[in-house]
FIGUVEX-540880 format. One record per residue: y, z, x of N, C-alpha, C in turn; residue number from 1. Coordinates in Angstrom, 1 decimal. Atoms other than C-alpha are relative to their C-alpha. Example, Ala and Ser with C-alpha at 12.3 -4.5 7.8 and 13.67 -1.06 7.14 Angstrom:
2
<n.yy:-1.2	n.zz:0.0	n.xx:0.9	ca.yy:-4.5	ca.zz:7.8	ca.xx:12.3	c.yy:1.2	c.zz:0.0	c.xx:0.9	resi:1>
<n.yy:-1.1	n.zz:0.0	n.xx:-0.9	ca.yy:-1.1	ca.zz:7.1	ca.xx:13.7	c.yy:1.1	c.zz:0.8	c.xx:-0.8	resi:2>
//
This chain:
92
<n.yy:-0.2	n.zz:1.5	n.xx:0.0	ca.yy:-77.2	ca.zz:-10.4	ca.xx:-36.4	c.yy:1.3	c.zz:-0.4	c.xx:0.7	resi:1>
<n.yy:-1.7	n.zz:0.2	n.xx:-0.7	ca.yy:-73.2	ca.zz:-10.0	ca.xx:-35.1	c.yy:-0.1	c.zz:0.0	c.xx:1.2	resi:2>
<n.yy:0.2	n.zz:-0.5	n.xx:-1.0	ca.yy:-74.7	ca.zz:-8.8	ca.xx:-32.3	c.yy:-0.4	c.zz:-1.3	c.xx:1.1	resi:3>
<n.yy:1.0	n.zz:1.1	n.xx:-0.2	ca.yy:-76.9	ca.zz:-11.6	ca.xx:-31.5	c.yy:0.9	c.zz:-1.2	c.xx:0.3	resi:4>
<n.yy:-0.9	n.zz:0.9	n.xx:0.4	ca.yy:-74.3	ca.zz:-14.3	ca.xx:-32.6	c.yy:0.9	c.zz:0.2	c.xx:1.2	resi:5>
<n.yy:-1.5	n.zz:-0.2	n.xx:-1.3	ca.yy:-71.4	ca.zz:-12.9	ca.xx:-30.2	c.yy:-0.8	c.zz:-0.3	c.xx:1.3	resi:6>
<n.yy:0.8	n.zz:0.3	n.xx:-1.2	ca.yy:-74.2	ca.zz:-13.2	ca.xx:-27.5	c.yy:-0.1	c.zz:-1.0	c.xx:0.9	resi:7>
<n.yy:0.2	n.zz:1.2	n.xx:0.1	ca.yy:-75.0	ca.zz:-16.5	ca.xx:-27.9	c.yy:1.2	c.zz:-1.0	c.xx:0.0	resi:8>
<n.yy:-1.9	n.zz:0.5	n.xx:-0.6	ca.yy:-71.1	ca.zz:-17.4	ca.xx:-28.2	c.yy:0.3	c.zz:0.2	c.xx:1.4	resi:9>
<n.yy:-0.6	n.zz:-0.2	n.xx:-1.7	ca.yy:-70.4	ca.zz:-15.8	ca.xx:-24.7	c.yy:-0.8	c.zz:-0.7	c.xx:0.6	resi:10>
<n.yy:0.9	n.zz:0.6	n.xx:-1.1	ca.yy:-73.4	ca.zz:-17.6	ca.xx:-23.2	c.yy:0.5	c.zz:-1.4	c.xx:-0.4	resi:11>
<n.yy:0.0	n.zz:1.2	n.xx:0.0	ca.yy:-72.3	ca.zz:-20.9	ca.xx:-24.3	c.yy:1.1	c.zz:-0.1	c.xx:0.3	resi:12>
<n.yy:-0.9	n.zz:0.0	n.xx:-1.1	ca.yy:-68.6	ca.zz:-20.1	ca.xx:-23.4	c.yy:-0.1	c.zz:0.1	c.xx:1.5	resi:13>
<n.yy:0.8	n.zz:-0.3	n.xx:-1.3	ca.yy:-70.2	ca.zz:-19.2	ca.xx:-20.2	c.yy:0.2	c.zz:-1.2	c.xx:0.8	resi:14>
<n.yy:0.6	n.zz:1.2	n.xx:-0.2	ca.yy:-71.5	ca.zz:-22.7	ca.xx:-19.9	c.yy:1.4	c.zz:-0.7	c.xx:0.1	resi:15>
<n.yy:-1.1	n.zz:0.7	n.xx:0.1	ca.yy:-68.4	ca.zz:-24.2	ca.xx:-20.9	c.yy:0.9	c.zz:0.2	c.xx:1.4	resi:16>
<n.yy:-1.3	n.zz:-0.6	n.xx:-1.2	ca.yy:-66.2	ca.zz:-22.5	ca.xx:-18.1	c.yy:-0.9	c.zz:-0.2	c.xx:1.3	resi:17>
<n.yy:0.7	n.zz:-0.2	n.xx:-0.9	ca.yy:-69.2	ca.zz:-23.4	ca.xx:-15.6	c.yy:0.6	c.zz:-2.1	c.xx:0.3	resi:18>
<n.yy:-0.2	n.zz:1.5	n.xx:0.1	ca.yy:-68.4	ca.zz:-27.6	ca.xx:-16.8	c.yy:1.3	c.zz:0.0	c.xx:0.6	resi:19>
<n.yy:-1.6	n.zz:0.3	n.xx:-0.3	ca.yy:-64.4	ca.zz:-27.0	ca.xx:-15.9	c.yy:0.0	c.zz:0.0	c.xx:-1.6	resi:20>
<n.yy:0.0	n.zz:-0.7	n.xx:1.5	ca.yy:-63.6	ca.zz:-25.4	ca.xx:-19.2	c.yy:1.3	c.zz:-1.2	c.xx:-0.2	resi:21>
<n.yy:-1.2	n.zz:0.3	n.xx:0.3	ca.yy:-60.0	ca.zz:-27.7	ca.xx:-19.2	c.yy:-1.1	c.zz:-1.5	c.xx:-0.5	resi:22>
<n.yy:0.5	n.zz:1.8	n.xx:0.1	ca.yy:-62.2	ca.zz:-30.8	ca.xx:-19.4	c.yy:-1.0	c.zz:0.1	c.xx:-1.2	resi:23>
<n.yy:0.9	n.zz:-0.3	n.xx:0.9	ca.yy:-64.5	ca.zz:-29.5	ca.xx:-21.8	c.yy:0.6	c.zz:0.0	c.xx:-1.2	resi:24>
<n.yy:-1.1	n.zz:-0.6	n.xx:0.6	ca.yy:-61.4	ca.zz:-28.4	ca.xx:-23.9	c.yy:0.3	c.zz:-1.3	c.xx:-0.8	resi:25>
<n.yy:-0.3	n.zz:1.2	n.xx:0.7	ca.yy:-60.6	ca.zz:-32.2	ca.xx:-24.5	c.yy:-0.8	c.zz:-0.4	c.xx:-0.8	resi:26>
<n.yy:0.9	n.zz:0.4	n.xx:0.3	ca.yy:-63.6	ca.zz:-33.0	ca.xx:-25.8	c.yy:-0.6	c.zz:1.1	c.xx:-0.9	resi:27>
<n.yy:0.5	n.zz:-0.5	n.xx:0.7	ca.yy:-63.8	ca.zz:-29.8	ca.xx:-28.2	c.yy:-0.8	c.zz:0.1	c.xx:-1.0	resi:28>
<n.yy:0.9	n.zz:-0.4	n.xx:0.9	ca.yy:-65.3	ca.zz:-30.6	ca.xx:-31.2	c.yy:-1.3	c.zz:-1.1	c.xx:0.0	resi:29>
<n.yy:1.2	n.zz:0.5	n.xx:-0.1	ca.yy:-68.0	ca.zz:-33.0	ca.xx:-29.9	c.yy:-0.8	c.zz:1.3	c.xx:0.8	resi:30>
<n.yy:0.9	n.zz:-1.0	n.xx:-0.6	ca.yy:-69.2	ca.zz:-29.6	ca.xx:-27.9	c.yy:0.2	c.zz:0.9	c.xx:-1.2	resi:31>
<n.yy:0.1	n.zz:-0.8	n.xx:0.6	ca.yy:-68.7	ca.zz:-27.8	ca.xx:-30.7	c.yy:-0.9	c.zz:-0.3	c.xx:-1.3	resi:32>
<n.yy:0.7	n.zz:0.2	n.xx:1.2	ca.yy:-70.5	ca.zz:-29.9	ca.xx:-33.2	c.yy:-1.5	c.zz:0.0	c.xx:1.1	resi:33>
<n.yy:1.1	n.zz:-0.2	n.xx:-0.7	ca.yy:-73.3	ca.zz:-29.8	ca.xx:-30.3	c.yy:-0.4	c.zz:1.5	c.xx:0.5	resi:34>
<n.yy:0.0	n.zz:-1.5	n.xx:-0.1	ca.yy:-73.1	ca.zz:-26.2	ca.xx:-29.7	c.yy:-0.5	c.zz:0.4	c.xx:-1.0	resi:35>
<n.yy:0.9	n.zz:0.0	n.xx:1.3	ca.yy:-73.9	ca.zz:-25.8	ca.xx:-33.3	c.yy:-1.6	c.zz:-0.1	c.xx:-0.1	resi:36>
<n.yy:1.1	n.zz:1.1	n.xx:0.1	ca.yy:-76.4	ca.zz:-28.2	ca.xx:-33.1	c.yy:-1.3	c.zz:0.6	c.xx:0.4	resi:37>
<n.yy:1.4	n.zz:-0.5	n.xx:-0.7	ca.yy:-78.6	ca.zz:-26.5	ca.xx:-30.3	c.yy:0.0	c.zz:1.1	c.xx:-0.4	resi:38>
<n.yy:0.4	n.zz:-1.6	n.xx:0.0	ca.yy:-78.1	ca.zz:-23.0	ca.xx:-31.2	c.yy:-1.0	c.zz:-0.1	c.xx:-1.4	resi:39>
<n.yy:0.7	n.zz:0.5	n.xx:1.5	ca.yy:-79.6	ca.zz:-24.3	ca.xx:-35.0	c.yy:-1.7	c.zz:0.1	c.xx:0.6	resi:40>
<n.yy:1.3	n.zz:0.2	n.xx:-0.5	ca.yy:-82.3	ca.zz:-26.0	ca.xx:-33.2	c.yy:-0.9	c.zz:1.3	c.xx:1.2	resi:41>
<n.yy:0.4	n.zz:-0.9	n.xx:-0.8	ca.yy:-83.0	ca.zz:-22.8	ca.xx:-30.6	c.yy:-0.4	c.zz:1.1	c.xx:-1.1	resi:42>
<n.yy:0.2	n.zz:-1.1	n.xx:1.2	ca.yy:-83.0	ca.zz:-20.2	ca.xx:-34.1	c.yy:-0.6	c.zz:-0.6	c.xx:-0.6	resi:43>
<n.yy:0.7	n.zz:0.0	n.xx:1.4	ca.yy:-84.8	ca.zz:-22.2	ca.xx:-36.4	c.yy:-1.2	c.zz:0.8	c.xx:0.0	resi:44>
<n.yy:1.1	n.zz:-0.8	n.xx:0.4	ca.yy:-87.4	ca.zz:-20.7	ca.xx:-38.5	c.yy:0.0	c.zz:1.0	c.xx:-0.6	resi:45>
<n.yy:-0.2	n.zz:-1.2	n.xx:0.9	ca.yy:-86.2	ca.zz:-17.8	ca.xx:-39.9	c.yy:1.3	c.zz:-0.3	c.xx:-0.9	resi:46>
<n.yy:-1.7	n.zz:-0.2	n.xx:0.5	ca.yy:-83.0	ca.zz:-17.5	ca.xx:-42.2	c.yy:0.7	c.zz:0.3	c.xx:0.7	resi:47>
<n.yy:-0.8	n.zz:-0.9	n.xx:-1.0	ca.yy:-81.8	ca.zz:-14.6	ca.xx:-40.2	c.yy:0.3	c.zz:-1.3	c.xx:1.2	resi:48>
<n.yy:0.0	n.zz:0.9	n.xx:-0.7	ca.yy:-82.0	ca.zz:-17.1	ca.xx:-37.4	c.yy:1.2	c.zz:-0.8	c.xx:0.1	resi:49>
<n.yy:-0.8	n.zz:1.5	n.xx:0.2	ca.yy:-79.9	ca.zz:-20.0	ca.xx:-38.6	c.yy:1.3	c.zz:1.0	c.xx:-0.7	resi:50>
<n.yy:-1.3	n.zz:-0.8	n.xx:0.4	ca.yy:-77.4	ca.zz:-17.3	ca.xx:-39.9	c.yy:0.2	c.zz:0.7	c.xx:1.3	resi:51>
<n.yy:-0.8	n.zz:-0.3	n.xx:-1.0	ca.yy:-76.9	ca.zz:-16.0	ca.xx:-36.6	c.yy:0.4	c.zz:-1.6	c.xx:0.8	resi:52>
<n.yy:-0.5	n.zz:1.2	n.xx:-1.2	ca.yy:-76.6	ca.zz:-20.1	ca.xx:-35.0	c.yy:0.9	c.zz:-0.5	c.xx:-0.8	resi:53>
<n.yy:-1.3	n.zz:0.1	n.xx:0.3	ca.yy:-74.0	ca.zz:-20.5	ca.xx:-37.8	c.yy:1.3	c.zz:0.3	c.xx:0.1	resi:54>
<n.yy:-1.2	n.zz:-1.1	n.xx:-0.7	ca.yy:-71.8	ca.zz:-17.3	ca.xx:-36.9	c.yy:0.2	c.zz:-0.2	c.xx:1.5	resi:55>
<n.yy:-0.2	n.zz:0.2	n.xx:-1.6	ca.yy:-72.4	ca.zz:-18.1	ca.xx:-33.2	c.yy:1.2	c.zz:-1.5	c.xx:-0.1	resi:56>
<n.yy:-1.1	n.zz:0.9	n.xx:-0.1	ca.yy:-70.8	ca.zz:-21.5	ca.xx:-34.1	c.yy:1.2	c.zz:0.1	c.xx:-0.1	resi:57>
<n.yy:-0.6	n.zz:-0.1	n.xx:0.0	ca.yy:-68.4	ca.zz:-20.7	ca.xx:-35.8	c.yy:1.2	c.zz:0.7	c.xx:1.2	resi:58>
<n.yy:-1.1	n.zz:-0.5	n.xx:-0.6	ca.yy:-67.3	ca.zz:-18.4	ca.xx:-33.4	c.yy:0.4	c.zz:-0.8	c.xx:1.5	resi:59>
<n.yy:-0.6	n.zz:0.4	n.xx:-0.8	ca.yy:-67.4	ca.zz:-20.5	ca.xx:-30.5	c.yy:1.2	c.zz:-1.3	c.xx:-0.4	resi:60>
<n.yy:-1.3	n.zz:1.1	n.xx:1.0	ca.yy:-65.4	ca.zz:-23.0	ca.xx:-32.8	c.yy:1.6	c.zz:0.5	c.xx:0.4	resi:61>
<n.yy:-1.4	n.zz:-0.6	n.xx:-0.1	ca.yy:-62.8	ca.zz:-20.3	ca.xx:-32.9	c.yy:0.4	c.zz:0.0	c.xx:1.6	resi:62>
<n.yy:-0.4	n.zz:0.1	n.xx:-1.2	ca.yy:-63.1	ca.zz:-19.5	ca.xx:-29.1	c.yy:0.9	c.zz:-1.5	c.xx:0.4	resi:63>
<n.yy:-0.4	n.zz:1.5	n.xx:-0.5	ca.yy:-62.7	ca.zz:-23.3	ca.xx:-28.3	c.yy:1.6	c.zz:-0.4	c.xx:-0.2	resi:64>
<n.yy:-1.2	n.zz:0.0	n.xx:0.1	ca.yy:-59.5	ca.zz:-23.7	ca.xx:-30.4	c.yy:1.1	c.zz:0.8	c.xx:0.4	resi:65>
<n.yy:-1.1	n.zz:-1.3	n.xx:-1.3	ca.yy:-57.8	ca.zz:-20.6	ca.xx:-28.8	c.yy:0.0	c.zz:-0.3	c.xx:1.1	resi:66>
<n.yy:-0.1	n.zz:0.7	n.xx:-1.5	ca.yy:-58.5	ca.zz:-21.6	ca.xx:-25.5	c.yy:0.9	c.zz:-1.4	c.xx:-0.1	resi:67>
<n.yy:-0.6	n.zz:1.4	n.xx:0.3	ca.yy:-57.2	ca.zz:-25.2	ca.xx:-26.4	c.yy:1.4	c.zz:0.2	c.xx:0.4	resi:68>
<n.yy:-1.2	n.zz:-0.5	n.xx:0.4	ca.yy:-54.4	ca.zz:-23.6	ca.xx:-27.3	c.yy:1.1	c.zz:0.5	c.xx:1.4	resi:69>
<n.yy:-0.1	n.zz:-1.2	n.xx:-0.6	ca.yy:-53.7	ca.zz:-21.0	ca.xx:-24.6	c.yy:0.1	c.zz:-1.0	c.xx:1.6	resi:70>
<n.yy:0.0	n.zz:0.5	n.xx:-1.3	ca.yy:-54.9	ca.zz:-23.1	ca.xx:-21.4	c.yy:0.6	c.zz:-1.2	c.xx:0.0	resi:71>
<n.yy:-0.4	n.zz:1.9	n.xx:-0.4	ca.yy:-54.2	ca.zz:-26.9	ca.xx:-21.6	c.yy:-1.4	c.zz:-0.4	c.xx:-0.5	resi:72>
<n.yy:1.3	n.zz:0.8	n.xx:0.3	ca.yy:-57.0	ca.zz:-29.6	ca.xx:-21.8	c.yy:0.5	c.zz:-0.9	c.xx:1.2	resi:73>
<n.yy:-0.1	n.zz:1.1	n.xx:-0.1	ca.yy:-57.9	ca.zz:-32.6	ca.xx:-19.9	c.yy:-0.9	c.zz:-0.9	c.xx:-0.6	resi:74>
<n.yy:0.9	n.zz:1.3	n.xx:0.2	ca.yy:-58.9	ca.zz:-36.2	ca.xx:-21.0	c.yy:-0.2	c.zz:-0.7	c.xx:0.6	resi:75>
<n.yy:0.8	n.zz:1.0	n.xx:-0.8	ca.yy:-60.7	ca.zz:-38.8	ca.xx:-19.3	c.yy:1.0	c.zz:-1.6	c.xx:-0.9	resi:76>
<n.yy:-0.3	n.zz:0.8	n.xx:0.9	ca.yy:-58.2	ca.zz:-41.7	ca.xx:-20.0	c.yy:0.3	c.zz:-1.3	c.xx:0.9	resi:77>
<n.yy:-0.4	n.zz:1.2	n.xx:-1.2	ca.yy:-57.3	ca.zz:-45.5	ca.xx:-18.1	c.yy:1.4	c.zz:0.5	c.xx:0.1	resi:78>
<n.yy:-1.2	n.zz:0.2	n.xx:-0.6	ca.yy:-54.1	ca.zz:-45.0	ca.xx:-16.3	c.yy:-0.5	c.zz:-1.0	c.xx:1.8	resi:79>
<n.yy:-0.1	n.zz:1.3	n.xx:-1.1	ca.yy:-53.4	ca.zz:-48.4	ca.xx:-13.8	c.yy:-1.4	c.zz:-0.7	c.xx:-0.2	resi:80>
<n.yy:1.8	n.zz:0.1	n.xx:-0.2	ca.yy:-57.2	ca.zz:-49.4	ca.xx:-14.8	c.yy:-0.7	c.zz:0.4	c.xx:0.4	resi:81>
<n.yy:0.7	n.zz:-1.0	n.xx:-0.4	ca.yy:-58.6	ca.zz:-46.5	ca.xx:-13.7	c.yy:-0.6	c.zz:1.1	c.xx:-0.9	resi:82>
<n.yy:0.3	n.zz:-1.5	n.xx:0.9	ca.yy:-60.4	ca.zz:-43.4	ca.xx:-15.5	c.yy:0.2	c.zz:0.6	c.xx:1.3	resi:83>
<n.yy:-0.2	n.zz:-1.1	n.xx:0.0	ca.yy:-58.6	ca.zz:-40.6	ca.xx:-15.0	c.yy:0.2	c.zz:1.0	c.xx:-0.7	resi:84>
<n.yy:0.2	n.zz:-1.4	n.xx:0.7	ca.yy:-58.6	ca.zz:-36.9	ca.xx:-15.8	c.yy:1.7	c.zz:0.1	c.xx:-0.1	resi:85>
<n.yy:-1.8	n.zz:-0.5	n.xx:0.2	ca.yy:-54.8	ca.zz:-36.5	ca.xx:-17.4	c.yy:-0.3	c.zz:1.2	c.xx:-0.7	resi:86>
<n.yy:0.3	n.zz:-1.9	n.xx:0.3	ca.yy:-53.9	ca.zz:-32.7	ca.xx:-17.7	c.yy:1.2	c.zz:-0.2	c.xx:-1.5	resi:87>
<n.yy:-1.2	n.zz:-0.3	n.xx:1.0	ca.yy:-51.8	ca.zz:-31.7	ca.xx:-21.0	c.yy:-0.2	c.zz:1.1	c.xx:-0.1	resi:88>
<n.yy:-0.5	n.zz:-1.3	n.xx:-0.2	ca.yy:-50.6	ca.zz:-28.5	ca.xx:-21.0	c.yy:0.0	c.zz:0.8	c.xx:-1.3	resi:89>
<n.yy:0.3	n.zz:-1.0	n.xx:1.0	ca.yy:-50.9	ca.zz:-25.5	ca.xx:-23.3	c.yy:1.0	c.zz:-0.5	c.xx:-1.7	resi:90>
<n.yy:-0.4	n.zz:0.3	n.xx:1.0	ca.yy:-49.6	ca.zz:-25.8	ca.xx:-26.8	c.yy:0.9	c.zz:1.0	c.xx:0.0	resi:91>
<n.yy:-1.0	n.zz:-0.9	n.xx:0.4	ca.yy:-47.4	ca.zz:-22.3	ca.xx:-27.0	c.yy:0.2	c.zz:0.8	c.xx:1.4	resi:92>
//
């Protein structure tokens, strides 16, 4: 089931880092509460199942906030009346 779970984590980090992982990064826990979301909906049916789209979440949870951390983020924010992508820089 760990097995499974870590799988399912790297493939959806995968994905993330295919979107522009910094821009994704801003916008953590709506992909994380959606990440959840689909892997739930992709496992249901069994227990085992939904206990591996739990541990997958959590762990891309964890990934997400390490990265956060580690790389920077951007947000989508008005500067001059415009949307733009503003960078913020790593936390440590």
């Amino acid at each position: 089931m760990l097995l499974e779970a870590a799988g399912s984590a790297a493939g959806v980090t995968a994905v993330a880092y295919k979107l522009d992982i910094k821009k994704v990064l801003g916008y953590d826990a709506l992909f994380d509460i959606s990440a959840t979301a689909g892997l739930a909906l992709l496992f249901q049916g069994t227990y085992s199942g939904m206990v591996v789209a739990m541990v997958a979440g959590l762990l891309v949870s964890l990934i997400m906030t390490t990265l956060k951390r580690r790389l920077g983020y951007k947000k989508l924010e008005f500067v001059d009346r415009k949307l733009k992508w503003v960078e913020y820089g790593p936390a440590f």
